[in-house]
N, C-alpha and C positions, 0 to 999 in steps of 0.2 A: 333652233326653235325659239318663240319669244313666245312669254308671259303675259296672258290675257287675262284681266278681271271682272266682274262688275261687281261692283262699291255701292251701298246708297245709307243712310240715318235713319233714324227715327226722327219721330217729331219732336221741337220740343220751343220754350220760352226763350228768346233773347231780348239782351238789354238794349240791344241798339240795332233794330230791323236792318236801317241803311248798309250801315259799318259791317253787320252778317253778310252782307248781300255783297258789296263792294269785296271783302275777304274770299267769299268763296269764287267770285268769278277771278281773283289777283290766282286761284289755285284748279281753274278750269275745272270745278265742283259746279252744279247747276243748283240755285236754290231752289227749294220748293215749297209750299204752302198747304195749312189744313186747320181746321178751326174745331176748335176742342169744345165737345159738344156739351160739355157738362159747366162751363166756363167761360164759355162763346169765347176767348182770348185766341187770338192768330199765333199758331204753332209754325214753326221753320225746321227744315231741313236740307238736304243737301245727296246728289248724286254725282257719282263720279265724272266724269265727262272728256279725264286724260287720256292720254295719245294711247295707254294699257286699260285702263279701265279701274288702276288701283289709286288710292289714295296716293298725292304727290310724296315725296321725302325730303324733294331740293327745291330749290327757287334760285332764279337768274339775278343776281344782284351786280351791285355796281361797285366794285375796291376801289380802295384809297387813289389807284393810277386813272380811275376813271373807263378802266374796261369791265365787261361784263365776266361774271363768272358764276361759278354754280355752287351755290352753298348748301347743305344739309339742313334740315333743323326736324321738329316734332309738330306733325301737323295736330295732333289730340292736345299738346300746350297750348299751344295756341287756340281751337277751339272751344278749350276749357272757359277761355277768358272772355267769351263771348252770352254762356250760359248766363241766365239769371240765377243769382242765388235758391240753390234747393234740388237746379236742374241735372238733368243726367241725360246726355247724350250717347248712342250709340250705334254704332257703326258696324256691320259686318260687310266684307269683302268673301267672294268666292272665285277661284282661280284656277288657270291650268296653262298646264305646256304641251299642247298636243294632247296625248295621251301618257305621259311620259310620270305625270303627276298632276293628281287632283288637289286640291287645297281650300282651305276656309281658317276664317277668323274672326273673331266679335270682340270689337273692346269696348270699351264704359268709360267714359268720364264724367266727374261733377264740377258744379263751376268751380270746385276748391281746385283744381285739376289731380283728386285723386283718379287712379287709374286701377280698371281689370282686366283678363283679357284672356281668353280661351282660343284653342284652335283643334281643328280635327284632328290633326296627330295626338292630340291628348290620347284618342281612342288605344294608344298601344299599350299604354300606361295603364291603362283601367282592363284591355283583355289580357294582360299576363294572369290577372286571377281569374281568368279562364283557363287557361293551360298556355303549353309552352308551342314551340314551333311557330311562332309566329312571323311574318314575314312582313315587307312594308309593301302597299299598294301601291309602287311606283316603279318605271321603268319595264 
């Protein structure tokens, strides 16, 4: 079974509209737009749009021989650096495998690229002080 998501942002300030826009489509993220109404300043963000629906992990580059290949990296580093100073962008993706397991997560970044980041399974951790017998909702 494969792993289906959908991803999307909040709104928020960038430095350089173009370069936001150019970046998210280089990661088949759809940008999107919204005008903050207390500021009138054009707001950006960003939906998923990859082949699962979750934020990318790899990108297709090019080595030193000249072929392609798939490298790793931090798509929230990267977005960080895009924030105008003060911003805080945030992402939640919700996921699943069939039925087999449900999933969620929300992370935070600012333009410094500090990071936070919560997910559903926290929930096990916080019902132990309910009582015991707990089980995990998956499979």
């Amino acid at each position: 079974a494969d792993y289906y998501a959908t991803t999307r942002s909040n709104y928020f300030r960038v430095k350089d509209k173009q370069k936001f826009i150019e970046w998210c489509k280089s990661l088949d993220l759809e940008p999107i737009f919204r005008t903050d109404k207390k500021t009138n300043d054009e707001l950006l963000g960003f939906l998923a749009n990859t082949h699962n629906g979750a934020l990318p992990s790899d990108r297709i580059i090019e080595n030193a021989e000249g072929r392609e290949c798939q490298k790793e990296f931090d798509c929230f580093v990267e977005l960080s650096t895009h924030l105008m100073d003060g911003e805080v962008a945030i992402v939640i993706e919700i996921g699943y495998e069939k039925m087999r397991y449900l999933c969620g997560f929300a992370n935070a970044v600012n333009s410094k690229g500090e990071r936070v980041a919560i997910s559903l399974d926290d929930i096990y951790e916080k019902a132990e002080k309910l009582g015991g017998g707990i089980t995990e909702a998956a499979y």
